[in-house]
Structures are given as C-alpha cells and as structure tokens.
N, C-alpha and C positions, 0 to 999 in steps of 0.2 A: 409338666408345665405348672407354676405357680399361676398365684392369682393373690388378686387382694383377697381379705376375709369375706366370705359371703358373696361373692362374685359380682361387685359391684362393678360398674363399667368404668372403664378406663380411658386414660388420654381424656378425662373431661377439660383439662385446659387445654387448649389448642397452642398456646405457648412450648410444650413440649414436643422435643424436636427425635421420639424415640418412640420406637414399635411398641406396642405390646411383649413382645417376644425379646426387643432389647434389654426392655426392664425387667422383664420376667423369666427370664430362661435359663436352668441352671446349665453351668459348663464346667470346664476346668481352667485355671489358673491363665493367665499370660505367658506364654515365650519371646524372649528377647531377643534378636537377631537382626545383625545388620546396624544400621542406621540406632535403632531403639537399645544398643549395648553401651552409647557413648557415656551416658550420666548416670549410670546405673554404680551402684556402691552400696556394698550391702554388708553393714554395721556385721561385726563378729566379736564378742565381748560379753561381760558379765554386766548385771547391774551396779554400778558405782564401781568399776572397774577400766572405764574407758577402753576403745575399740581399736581394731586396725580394720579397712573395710576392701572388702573383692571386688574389685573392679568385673564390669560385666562380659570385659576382655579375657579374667582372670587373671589380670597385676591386685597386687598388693597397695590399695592406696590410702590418703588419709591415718595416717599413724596416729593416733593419739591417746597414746599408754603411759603418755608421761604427768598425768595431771594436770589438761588443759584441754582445751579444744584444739586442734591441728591442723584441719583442713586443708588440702593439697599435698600433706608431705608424702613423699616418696623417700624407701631408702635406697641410698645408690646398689647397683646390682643384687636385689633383693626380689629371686622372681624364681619358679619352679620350672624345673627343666623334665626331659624325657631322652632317654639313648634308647634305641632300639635296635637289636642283633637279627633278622632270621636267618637259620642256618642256611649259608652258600651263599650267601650276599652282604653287601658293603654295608655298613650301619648308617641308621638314621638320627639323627640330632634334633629336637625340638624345641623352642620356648613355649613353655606349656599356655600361651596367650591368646587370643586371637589377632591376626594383622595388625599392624600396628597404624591405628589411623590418622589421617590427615588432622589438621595442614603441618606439613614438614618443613615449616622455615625455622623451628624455636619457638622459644617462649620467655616471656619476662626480659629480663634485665641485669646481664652477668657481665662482667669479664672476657671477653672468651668463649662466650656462652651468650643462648638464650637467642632473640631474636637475629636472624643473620648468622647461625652459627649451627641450622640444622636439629635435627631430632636429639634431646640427647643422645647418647653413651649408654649412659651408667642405668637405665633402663633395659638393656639390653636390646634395645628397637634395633639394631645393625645385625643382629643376629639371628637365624631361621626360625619363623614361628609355625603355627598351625595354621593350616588356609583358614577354618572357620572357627568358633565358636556359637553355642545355643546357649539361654542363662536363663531358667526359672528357680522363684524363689517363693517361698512359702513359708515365713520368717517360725522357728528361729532358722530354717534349712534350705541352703543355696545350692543348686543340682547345675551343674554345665559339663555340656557334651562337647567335647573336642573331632574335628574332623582334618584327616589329611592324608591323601592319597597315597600317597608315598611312605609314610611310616606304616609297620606292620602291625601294628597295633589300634584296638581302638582304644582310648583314652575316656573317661569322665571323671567327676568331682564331685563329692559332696561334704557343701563344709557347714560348721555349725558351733554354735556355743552354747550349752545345756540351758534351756528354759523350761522350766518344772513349773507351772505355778501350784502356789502356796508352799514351795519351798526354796524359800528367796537364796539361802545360802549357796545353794550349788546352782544358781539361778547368779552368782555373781564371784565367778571364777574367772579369775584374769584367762583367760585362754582362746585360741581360736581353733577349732580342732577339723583335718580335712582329711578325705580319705577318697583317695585316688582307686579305681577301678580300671584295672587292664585286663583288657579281652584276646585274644589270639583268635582272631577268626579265618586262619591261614591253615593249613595242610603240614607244618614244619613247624620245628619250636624254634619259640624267639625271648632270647635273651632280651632284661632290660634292667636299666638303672632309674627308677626317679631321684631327681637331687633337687633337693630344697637350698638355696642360697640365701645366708645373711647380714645383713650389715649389724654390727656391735654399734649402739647409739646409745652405751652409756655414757651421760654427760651433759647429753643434745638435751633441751625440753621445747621448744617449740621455736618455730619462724625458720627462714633457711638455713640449711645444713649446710655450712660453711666452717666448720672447726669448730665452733664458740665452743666449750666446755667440753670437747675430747680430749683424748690424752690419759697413757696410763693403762689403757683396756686391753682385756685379755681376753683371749678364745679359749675354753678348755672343751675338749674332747671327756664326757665321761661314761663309763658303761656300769651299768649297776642289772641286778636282778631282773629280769622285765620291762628295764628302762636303759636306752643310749640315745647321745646327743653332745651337742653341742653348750654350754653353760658361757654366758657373754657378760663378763663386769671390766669393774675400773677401778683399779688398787688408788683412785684419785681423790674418792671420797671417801667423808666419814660418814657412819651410818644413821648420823641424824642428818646430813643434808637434803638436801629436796631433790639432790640431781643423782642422790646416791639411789641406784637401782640394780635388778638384772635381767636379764634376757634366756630365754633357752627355748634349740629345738631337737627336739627328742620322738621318737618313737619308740613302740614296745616291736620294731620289725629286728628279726635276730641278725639279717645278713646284709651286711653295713660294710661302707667303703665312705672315706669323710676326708677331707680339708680341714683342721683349724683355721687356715689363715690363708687365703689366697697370696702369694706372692707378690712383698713390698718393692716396688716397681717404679720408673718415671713411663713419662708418656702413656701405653696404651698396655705398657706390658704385662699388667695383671692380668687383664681379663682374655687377652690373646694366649699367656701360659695357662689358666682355666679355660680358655676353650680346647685348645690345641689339645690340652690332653684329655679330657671329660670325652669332645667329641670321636675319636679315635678310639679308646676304652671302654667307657662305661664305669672306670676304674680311677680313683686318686691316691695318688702319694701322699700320706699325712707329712703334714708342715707346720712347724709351731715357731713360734717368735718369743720375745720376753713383749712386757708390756710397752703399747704403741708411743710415738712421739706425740709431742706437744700440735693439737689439734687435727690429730690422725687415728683411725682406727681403722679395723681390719674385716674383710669379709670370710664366711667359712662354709664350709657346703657339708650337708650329710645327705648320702645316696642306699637309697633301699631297692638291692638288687634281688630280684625275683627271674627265674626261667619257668615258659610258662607251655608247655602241651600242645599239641592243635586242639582248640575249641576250649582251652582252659579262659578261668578268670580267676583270679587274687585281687585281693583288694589291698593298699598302703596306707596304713597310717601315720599322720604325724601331727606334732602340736606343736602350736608357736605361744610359750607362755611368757609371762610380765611379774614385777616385782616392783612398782615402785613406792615405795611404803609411805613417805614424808608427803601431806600435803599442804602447799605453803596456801594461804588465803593472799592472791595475790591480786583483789580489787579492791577498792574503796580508799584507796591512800592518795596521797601526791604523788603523783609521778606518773598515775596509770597504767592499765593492759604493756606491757611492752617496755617498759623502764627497768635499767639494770638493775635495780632494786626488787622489783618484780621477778626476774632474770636469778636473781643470786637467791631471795629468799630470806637476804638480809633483814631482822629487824623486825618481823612480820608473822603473823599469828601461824603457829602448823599443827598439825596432827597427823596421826598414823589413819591409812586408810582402812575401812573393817576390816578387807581380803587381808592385811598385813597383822590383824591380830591371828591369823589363822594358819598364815602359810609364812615361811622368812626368808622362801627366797623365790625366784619364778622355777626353778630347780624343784622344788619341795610342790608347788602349783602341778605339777609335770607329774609327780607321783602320785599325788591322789588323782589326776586325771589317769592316768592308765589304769591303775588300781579299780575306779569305779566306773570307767567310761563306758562298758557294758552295759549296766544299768544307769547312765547318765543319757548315754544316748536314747535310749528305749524308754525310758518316762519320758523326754523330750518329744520322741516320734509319738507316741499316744496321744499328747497333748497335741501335737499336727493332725494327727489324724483324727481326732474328737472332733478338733473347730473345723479343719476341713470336709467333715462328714456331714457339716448341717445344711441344709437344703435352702439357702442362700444362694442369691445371686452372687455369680463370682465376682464382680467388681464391691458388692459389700464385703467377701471374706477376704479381696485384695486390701480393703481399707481398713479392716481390722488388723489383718495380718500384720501389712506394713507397719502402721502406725504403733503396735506394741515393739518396734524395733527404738523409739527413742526411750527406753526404760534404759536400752545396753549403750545409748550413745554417751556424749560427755555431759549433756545436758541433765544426768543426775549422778548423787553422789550418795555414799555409806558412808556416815561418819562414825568416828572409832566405836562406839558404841553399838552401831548398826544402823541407827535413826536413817532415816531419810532427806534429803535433802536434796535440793534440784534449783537450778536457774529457770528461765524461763525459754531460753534457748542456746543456742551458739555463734558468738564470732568466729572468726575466724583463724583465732588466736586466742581468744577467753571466752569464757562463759557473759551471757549477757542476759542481762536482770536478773540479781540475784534474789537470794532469800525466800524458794520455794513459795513463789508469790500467789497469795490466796486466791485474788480476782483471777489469776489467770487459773491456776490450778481446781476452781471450780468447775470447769470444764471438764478435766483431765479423769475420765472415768475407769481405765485398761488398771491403772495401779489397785485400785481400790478392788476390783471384781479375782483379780488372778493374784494378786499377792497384797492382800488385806491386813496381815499385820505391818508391813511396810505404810501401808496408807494410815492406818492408826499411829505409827511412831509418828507422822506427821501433825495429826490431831498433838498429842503427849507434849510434842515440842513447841507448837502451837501457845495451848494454855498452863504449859509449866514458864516458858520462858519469855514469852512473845506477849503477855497480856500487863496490865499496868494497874493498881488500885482500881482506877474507877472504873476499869472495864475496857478501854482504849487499848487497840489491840494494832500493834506494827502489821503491815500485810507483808513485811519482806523480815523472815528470822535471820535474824542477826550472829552471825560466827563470830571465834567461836562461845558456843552453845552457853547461856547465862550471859552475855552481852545484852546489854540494856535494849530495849524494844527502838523502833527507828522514831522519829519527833516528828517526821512528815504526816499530814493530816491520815487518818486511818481510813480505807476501803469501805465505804455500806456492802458493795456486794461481796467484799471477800468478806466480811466481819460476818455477815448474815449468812454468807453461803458456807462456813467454817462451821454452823450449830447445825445446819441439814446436813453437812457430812457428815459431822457426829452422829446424827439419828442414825444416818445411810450405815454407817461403819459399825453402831451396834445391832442391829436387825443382821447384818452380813455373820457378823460373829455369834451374837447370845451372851455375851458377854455383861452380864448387868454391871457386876462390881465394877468392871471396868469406866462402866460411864457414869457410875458414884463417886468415883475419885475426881474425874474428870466436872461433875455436871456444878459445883459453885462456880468455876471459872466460866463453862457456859452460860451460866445465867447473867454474870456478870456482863459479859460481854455482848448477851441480848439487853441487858437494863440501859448499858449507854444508849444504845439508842434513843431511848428516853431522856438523856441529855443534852443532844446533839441534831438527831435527825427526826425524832416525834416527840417534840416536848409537852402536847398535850394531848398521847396516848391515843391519837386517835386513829392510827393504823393507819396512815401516812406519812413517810419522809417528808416533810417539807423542808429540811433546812441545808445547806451546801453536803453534799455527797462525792463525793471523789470516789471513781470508779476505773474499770479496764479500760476504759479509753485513755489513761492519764491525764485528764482534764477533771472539773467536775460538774454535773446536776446541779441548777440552782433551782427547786423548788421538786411538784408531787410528779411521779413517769412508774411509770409498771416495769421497767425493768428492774430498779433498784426496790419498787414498790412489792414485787413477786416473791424477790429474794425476800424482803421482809415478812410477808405474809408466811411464805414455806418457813420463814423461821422461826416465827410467832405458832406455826399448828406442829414443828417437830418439838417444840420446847412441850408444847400444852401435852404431846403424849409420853415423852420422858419424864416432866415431874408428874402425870398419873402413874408412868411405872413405879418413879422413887416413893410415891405416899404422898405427894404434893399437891395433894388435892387443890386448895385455895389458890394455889399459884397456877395451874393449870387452869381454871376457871378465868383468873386474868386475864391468860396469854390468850384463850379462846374467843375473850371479849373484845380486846386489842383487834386483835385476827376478825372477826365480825364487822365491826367498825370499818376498818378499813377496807377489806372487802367492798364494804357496800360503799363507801364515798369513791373508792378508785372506779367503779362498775358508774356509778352515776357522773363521775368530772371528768375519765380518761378518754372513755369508749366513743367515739366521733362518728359511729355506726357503720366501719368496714376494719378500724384497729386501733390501738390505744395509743395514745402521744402524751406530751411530757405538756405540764403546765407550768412555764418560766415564771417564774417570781423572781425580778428583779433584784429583791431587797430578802431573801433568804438569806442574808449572811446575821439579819435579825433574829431569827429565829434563835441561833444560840452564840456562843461566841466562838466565830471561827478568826486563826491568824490567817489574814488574807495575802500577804506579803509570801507562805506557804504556799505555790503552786506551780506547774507548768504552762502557767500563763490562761486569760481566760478573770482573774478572779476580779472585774470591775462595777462595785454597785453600781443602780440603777441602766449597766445597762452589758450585763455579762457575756463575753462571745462564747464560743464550743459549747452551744444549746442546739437541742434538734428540734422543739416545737412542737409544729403541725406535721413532722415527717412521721416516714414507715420504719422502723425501728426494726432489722432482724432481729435481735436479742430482746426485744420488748416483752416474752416474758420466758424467760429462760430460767426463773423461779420456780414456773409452772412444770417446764419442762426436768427440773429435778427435782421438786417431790412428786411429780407422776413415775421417776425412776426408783424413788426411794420407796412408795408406797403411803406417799400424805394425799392421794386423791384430789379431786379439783378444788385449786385456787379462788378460781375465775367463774363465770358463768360458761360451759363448756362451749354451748353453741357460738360466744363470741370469743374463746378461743378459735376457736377452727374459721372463725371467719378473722380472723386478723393473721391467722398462719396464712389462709389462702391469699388474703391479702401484703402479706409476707412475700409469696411466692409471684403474686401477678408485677407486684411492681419492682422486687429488687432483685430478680431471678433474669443474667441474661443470657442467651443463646450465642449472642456475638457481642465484642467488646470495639470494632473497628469505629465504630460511631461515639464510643463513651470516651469523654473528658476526664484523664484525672489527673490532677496538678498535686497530687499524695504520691504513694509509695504504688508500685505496679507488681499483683500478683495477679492478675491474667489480662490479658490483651489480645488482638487484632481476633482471630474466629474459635477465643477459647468460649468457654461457659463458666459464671459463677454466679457468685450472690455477694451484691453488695451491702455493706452493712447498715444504708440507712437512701431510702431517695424520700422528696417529695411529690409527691405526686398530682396534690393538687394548691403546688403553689407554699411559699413560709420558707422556702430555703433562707437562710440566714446569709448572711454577705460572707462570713464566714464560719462554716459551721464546724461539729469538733473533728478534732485531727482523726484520720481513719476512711469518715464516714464513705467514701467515693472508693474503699477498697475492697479485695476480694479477702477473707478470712478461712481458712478451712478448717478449722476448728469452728468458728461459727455458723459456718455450713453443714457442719455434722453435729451442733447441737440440734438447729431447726428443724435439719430431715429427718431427727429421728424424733423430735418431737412430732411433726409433721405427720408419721409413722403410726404413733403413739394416739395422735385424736384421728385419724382414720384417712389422715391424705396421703396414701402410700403411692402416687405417681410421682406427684409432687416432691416428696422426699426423698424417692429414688431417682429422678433423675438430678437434682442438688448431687447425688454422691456419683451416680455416674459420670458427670459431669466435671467432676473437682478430680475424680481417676483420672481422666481423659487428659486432665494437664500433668499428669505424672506419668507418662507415657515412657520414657528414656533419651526420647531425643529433646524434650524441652526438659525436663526436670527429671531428677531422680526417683523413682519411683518411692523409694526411701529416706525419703528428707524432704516431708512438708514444711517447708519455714513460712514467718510469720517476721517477726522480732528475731532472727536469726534459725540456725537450722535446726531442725529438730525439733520444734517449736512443740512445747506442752499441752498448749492449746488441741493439738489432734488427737490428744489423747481422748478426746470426746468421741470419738469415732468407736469406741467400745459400744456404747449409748445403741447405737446400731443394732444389736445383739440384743440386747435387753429388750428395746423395744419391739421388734420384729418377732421375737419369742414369746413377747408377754410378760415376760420371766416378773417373781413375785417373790420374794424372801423375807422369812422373819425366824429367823433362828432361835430367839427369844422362846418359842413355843414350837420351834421342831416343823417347821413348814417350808415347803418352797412351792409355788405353781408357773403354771404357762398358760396363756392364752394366744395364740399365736396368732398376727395379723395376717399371715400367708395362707391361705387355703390352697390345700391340695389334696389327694389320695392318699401321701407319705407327708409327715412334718418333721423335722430331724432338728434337733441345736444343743450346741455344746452349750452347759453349766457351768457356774460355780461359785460358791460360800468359800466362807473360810478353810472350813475343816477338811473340804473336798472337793472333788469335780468331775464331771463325767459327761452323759448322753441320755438327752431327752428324745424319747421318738414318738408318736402317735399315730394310728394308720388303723382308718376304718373301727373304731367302739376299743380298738388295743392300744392299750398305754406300756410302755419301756421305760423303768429309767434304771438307768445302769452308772455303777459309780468305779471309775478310773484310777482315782488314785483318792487315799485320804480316808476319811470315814465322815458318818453322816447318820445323825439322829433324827429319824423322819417322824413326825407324829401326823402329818394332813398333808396330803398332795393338792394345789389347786388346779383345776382342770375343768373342762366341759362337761359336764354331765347332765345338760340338758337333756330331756326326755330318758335317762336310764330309770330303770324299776331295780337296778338289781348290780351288787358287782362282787367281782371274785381274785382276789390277787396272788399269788407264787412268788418264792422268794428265794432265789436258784433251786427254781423246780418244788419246791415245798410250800404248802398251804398255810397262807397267813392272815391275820384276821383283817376285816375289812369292811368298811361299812361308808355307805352315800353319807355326805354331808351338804351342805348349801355350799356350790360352786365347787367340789371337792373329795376325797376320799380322807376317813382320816382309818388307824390303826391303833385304834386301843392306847395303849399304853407306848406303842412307839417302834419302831424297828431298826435297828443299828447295823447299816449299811457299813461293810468293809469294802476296800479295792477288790473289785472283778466281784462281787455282786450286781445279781440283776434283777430287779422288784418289775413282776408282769403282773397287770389289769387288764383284765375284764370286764369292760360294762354291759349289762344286760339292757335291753330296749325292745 
C-alpha cells in the first residue's frame, strides 16, 4: 500500500469523496465488459500516420488513413471472421465481434438506409457473432478475449502499433498489427480458418462512403518470401494526387486460402456467396476482376488456416498497412473543411507525408513490418512493461497510458522532413486548430519526455520560421513550412512557455550546440515582451495579453505572470550556460522585480487573481480591432478579477517540471492550489449552471477552470471559465502532487478517469476543442511528479525524489538518449536502463542519514561516492540497454 511521502494524514479535505485505499492502492488495469465496451476505440497507428481504431466489440472503426480526421467511418464488410472444424462435427462460423448492440432501428439519414431501415448490412451485424467479448488495453496494446460456447475454440487478440520511445521512426509506421491466439481446449483436433475481410477505399478520403472517388480499384493477391496478402489500389490516380494511395493485408502465415474480390453482385448477393461458401469450408475460391466501375470497389478476404492438437495454441498474424503519401493542407481557404476543393486538393498547398519518404507503397510498410516485427513488438512490450511496472496507482498509469495514444491519432502530423506538427485536436472531419498551437501545447508533456527529438523539431520550427524581426512570434506555425508567421495578436503564454520548453528540451538532451543555434531567436522572443507586455521591465505583464482561453488579459494575473517569471529564470540559466553573464544578470533582475510586486498586488491571502486595467491597451500599442471579441477600453469583458483561477500558476507548475525551482513564495503556492481544489473541484455537477460547452454533468466529478468565490463574477466573464478541462486538470494535480497535496491531486485524476469509463466516453479520446485534444498530454506531468524525476543531461544526472512512500518505489524513466527503471526499496537503489544508452555522472536520491555507499554495475564494482542529495561516479558511467547500476547506501 502507497501513501503520501512521509506518511502525512490523508482525506484532509473532507470534500473528497475516496478512501484512503481508493486513492492509494495499486491494482491492475480496467476490463471492459458489457455496457463499458460501447465507446471504447482504441487508436492503432503510427505517429503522423493517422489510425484505423478497435472497437471494444472488436470491429474496426473510425478509418482515418486518409489524411484527415474521420470519425465514424466504417468500411463496408470489413470485419474478422473465425470457421472452426472439431473432428466428427458440423462446423462453427463466427464474426470475430462481440453481439452486436442496441438500438437496432438505424442510423443517420440514407436512402434505403439508416433510420427505419434496421442495423446495417454491410457491417456484418446479420451474421453469428461471439456471445461475449472482454477488452483491456494498456496503450500502445489492446488484449480481448472472445467467448462462445459453441465454437471449439477459444479465441483472443492482441493488437498493436509499435511505440518505442526515442525511437520515433518505427514509432510512426502506417500499420495496425494483430495477432489472433487459438487455443484447442477440447480432447479432438480442430481445424480452423481465421479470415480478415476488406474493403479497397482507394479514392474515398473522408465523409460518407457513398462512391465519391471510387472507381478503377484493384485487388491483387501477392505472395513474396515471408510475406502474403492482399495489395488494394486504383489505376484512377496519379501519383501526385492526394486520393492516390494503397492499402494491404498481409501475413508472414504460410497456409493461406484468399478472395481477391468477393463477387460483383445486385441485392444481397455478395455477401450471401461469401458466406455460403466461407461458412461451409473454411476454404475460398480465388476470384479476381479487372479494375471496378465508376464509384464501386471491391471486397477481399485472406484466411490463415491452422490445425490445432488437443490442448494446442498458435498464434495468427496479420497486418493492415496504408500508403497515402500526398498531404493536401486542406484548412485555411474559402470554401472550408468539406468543400469540393478541399475534396480534390485542387489548387492547395501538399506534401509527401515522412512515412512516404521511407516506404512507397503500404506493400513495402508490410515488409519491413514482418521483417522487424519481432523486435518491433518486443521494444514495444518493454516499454509497456517499464511504465506499467511502476508502483502507481492504476488510474494514474490508465491516464498516462491512455493519453500517450493522441501522439498515433490524426491530431498529429510528420511533415516531409520529419518535423512535428500537430492541430490542437479533431473534428470530425478535419483537424481543428491548427498550427501546433504553443498556449495549448504548453501543457502537452508525453512528446517531450518519450520522444524528445520530435518535441525539439517543434522548438527548430518554432524559431526558424514562426518568429518575426522584432520577436513577435505566430502561436499557430504556418504550412507550408516558411510561410509567413500568422498577423493575429501573439500568445504571452505560448511565447513565454515556448523559452521554458527550450530550457525543459535542453536539460532532457545535453545538447548545448543545439540551444546555441537556437538561443538569439529565444532571446528575441523573450525581449518583446519588453515591447508589448512589460514595457518598464518590471516583471509584470501589464499590457493586453491574449492567451488559451482565446480572449485576452487586460492588465497584471499570475497566470500569464508565472509563465513569465519561469521565462525570465530559464533565459537567466541558459545565457550563463552560453557565457552571458550580463544578460543573465538582467533576466535575474526582471525575474526579482517581478516576483516581488506579483507576491505583494496578486496574493488576496488564500490565491492570486488578475488585476484589470481598464486602459492596458496603453500600455503599448495593440490592434484592438484584432480579437475574439472582448477587446473594449475602459471597460473590457472575459476578465476574471477577484476569481479562483485553476491555471493561475501553471508557470510554477512547469519550471518545477523542468527544474527552475520556486517562482512564488512556496507556502502561498500550496495555499492557492488548496484553494484551487476547495473552490473549483466538484463532486457532483447536477447543481452546476453552465450556459458554455459541457464536459461533465449530472453525478460526474471535475474541476472547473475559474469560480468566484467570494463574489466579482463579471456579468460576463471569459469564454470557458464554467467548464471542465482535462488537460487542466492534469496540469493542477500534478502540480498539486509536486508541492505536497497528493489527495487533492489524485483524486482531480481519479475523478476525470471516472468519466472515461466506456459507457459515457471513450476511455481513449479526452476532447476538449475536439478529440484527441493536446491538452492531455499534460497527464505525462503525472509521472514526473509522483517520481520526483530531475534531469539535466547537460552534466550527466538524473534523480527521483518520490512523493509516494512505501516499502518498494518503482517508475519508469526517460531522457533522450534512453529509458528504463527506477526502483528503491529499503537503503537499495536500481536503475536499470531498457533501451538506449545513458551517461550518468550523479544520481539524485535520498541519502539522508547514509555514512557510506557502494554501487555494482551488472555485478561489477563501480566507483561511487555521497554527494549533497545524491551519488555521483567519478568520471561517469556509460549505461547500455539491459544494464543495471545497484546502490548501496550504508546508514
């Protein structure tokens, strides 16, 4: 059983609504069953490769491999099947799904179709499925157990899409790879077929599959070396079009029975001559066609037949890869999301996606997945098994887990180069907010910690293309890449929190040179400030600030005040790295300054609030005509005053991540988080007014992102404030974490789990501004803080301090260069490194009261010696994968 550090008492607020033992107890993961499978969709995809996602039934749903956001699509008859033979008895036929759930009137709005017209078809819902299904998922790996009495067979799944971190490339492999496990738990052997069925959807790129752009497509059957399958194009396009792609599914299983093309047919007759004979068999008559008609294509099936022992198991593999190489930039024009111009790709800025400088066809995707899948899967499970080894409550390593699934959703991109780039979440049909938007992606911590040169190509892009003379810096990077910066007023929090990620991203790497090239643009883009938002240097914003709420600050508030601070103390230790002495000395002065006027005008003595100025638009000159409304001197709306601010300092909360130490006065930090938690933390929503956007209602739990408390609500105050954010929920608790309210913060995350249950929401899709929202990716933060974790590669260190007391401390790591297993238990330290390598020169650690300490370095004596808060080693020790550095501290 965990505990806070030091075994401080718990449930001191009586506002929480959880045991000791809720918050505290480690377990294992959630299983999905029943009721809790219907919203369940679990992203399978590469980074900037876009997904197709497993339904918790085990359909296939949400396709969106075409360069867009997709949501809903389904391809017609595109669903995994099961025959099963025992010997002296009739065979058994399955849809490898669970029941197919209510309500069975339709859906939408068709023709012939849709509401009034029944389940569909083309799902295969009319056909026998498996009574049950179980669905846990443990991202990047989805496990469901099939049950049904009557098939001889047991059945399960595990699918997956290689996530390595720190090694982005095979971390962003168009593929979704699944591997069926059959068991024979019977006394007689039993033959079987699995068959994968699929729809050819060259052509289609998003919105109903209705024809638009089929036509042409072809099925081919190929067999190569260690690899057979099916390859799906369309002799319709050219190879620079945007619709031009392929499809394939392939296994390296040697005993194969396949379809090209199910049988072009009217009324019902395909899928009845693909049942009629599948089910009967086990066995297909190959059938091929020339290329399809005008707004038609073809389905094809490849079956992997196995005979299996009494008490045997085999396992099946297969993969479902993508290819679409052109991607058009289809926002920001006349016509918008959804215009045939959009649609065609007519006219409108493209490139090739990374995966396409790499692979040229989803055929070629296919062969380096079988090729390396062995060790593709097996760095993948390591890294499942590292983070799920650490001694975290399971609803923290469900919120990490999850939430590192929006890296593989649409909401990020590889542009030809590699760079990074990401919207802010997803429509329904496009990406929504673009431009890898700083205020929001200040939050967003999972990129940075597990694949850190990806998070630095964003810095690169940042201040090569995004920054302007004077410093004025776009918060949304402009495609494509060298495109002039945006003219909309610029972010104080993205601009500010863009130099602490700098800091954060050179401490993660060691990288000096790198933040030499980069650091004139940094400073530049710290000096505006001084034009704009502190024109007399006094370590206070006072002038219009536009920030994540899309409105702006008119006058001095600790949240955009934070950011500036942490910006003003990471600039002050990077120019002492560069030799900048005198400039550093400014930034420290600035930062002092301010400090102490925000501590004396903010702090209202329970939390810090915003002090309006009217007439900030004097301060410097802003276009006020520039806004999302809000922008009217003397008398400005979307201010929050005298309120409780959750983000009011979320400054604090990332240079205590990055290692800038306290902003603020500590103890009126912790009392404005408490006061954080007492007033905008709720238990039940059934009482709460919100005339905004609704992410939790009637008996959920959240945290709202601003109330007052004692009175100054505005008539109208800024857009948001009345909502629930989970991404700003997981920055507080883990700051919360971080100055020592670990009740407090964990019940904030238990509590935002709780509405991602399956039956209200996808366990797998926190939205915000659309799905997938970036903002969650602050749920990394989690980790960090809970650990302690301390990194400065610059000088070969990393430490823990962990807020969890126990017997055993367990947490997964990770730098740049590598990542592993942190463990501690009773005076012995472990750290063992996974994958990567790692130049340790200082361990930070507890070594209170040691006299004495001894370390082993796989089994071998290494040098070792106490330092203040730490061990260091000489000269240094060069940790390889499957190294494991033991301490000893004497006491």
């Amino acid at each position: 059983m965990l505990e806070s550090h030091g075994g401080e008492s718990l449930m001191s607020d009586s506002r929480i609504p959880y045991t000791h033992d809720e918050l505290y107890a480690l377990g294992p993961q959630r299983v999905y069953t029943g009721d809790s499978l219907r919203q369940v969709a679990f992203p399978l995809g590469g980074i900037g490769t876009g997904s197709v996602s497993l339904a918790g039934s085990g359909a296939l749903v949400d396709w969106e491999i075409f360069n867009r956001p997709n949501k809903g699509c389904t391809l017609p008859y595109t669903f995994f099947m099961i025959w099963a033979q025992r010997a002296g008895e009739p065979p058994v036929t399955r849809v490898l799904q669970g029941p197919p759930a209510t309500p069975f009137d339709g859906s939408g709005k068709a023709e012939f179709a849709g509401m009034g017209f029944g389940v569909r078809r083309d799902t295969g819902a009319g056909l026998p499925h498996m009574q049950s299904v179980t669905f846990r998922g443990e991202y990047p790996f989805a496990w469901l157990d099939f049950a049904d009495r009557r098939l001889p067979l047991q059945v399960s799944l595990e699918a997956y899409n290689p996530f390595i971190p720190i090694n982005a490339d095979d971390s962003s492999l168009p593929v979704a790879i699944f591997h069926f496990r059959l068991h024979n738990p019977g006394d007689r052997p039993v033959q079987a077929t699995l068959a994968a069925n699929l729809f050819n959807p060259v052509g289609y790129q998003s919105g109903p599959l209705d024809g638009t752009g089929l036509g042409q497509n072809v099925n081919t059957f190929v067999r190569e070396e260690g690899l057979s399958g099916l390859v799906m194009t369309s002799q319709r396009y050219a190879e620079s079009d945007p619709r031009y792609g392929s499809l394939a599914l392939t296994t390296p299983w040697p005993d194969l029975t396949w379809q090209s093309c199910w049988l072009r047919a009217g009324w019902f007759d395909s899928l009845q001559s693909f049942w009629d004979e599948f089910s009967a068999r086990g066995v297909l008559t190959e059938r091929t066609y020339g290329p399809s008609a005008d707004r038609q294509s073809d389905v094809g099936t490849l079956g992997l037949r196995v005979t299996l022992a009494p008490g045997e198991s085999r396992t099946l593999p297969l993969y479902i890869s993508w290819h679409w190489p052109n991607f058009v930039k289809y926002w920001g024009r006349e016509g918008g999301p959804g215009s045939e111009s959009a649609r065609t790709g007519a006219g409108l800025p493209a490139w090739k996606n990374h995966y396409a400088t790499r692979f040229d066809s989803a055929l070629a995707v296919a062969r380096y997945t079988a090729h390396e899948e062995e060790r593709l899967r097996r760095e993948s499970l390591r890294f499942h098994d590292a983070l799920h080894a650490s001694t975290l409550p399971p609803y923290v390593l469900d919120a990490l887990s999850t939430q590192a699934s929006i890296l593989k959703s649409t909401t990020c991109l590889r542009l030809t180069d590699g760079t990074f780039y990401a919207f802010e979440g997803c429509h329904a049909e496009s990406g929504c907010c673009e431009g890898s938007c700083t205020h929001v992606w200040n939050y967003a911590q999972t990129l940075a910690f597990l694949f850190p040169a990806l998070e630095r190509s964003q810095r690169d892009a940042d201040y090569i293309y995004n920054i302007l003379p004077d410093g004025r810096m776009g918060f949304r990077l402009q495609l494509p890449l060298g495109s002039p910066p945006s003219s909309f007023h610029p972010a104080a929090d993205g601009q500010m929190g863009g130099i602490v990620k700098t800091y954060r991203d050179w401490k993660l790497c060691g990288d000096t040179e790198w933040l030499r090239r980069l650091w004139p643009k940094v400073k530049r883009a710290l000096a505006y400030a001084w034009q704009v938002w502190d024109v007399d240097r006094d370590g206070v914003m006072e002038g219009i600030q536009h920030n994540t709420y899309d409105i702006e600050f008119w006058g001095p508030n600790t949240m955009m005040g934070s950011f500036y601070l942490a910006a003003l103390r990471a600039a002050e230790e990077m120019a002492r790295a560069l030799g900048e002495v005198e400039q550093a000395q400014e930034y420290r002065a600035v930062y002092e300054r301010g400090r102490a006027k925000m501590e004396a005008e903010l702090f209202n003595g329970e939390y810090y609030v915003q002090r309006v100025n009217p007439q900030a638009h004097q301060v410097a000159p802003v276009d006020l005509s520039i806004s999302m409304g809000g922008q009217t001197p003397g008398d400005p709306k979307y201010q929050y005053g005298a309120g409780c601010l959750s983000d009011q300092l979320i400054g604090q909360w990332l240079a205590r991540l990055a290692g800038l130490g306290d902003l603020f006065d500590p103890a009126r930090v912790r009392a404005a988080l408490a006061s954080v938690f007492r007033y905008n933390w709720k238990s039940d929503f059934s009482e709460h007014a919100n005339c905004q956007r609704i992410y939790a209602l009637n008996d959920e739990k959240g945290l709202l992102l601003c109330s007052w408390p004692h009175g100054g609500r505005p008539t109208f105050p800024f857009p948001y404030s009345d909502e629930v954010w989970c991404g700003i929920e997981y920055q507080v608790a883990a700051h919360m974490i971080y100055e020592g309210l670990l009740d407090e913060g964990l019940a904030i995350v238990r509590g935002l789990r709780e509405r991602h249950d399956g039956v209200r929401r996808n366990p797998w899709n926190e939205f915000e501004c659309g799905s997938h929202y970036a903002r969650s990716l602050a749920s990394w933060s989690l980790l960090t803080a809970l650990s302690g974790f301390s990194f400065d590669l610059t000088r070969g260190y990393i430490g823990f301090s962990p807020r969890l007391a126990g017997d055993v401390f367990q947490t997964f790591w990770s730098v740049n260069s590598g990542w592993g297993v942190y463990r501690q238990e009773k005076g012995r330290l472990q750290l063992r490194l996974e994958y990567g390598s790692l130049h340790l020169q200082e361990l930070g650690a507890d070594t209170a009261g040691a006299q004495g300490v001894s370390a082993r370095l796989n089994g071998r004596e290494a040098s070792a010696a106490l330092v203040q808060d730490g061990i260091a080693f000489g000269p240094g020790l060069d940790l390889a994968a499957g190294d494991v550095l033991e301490i000893t501290l004497v006491r």
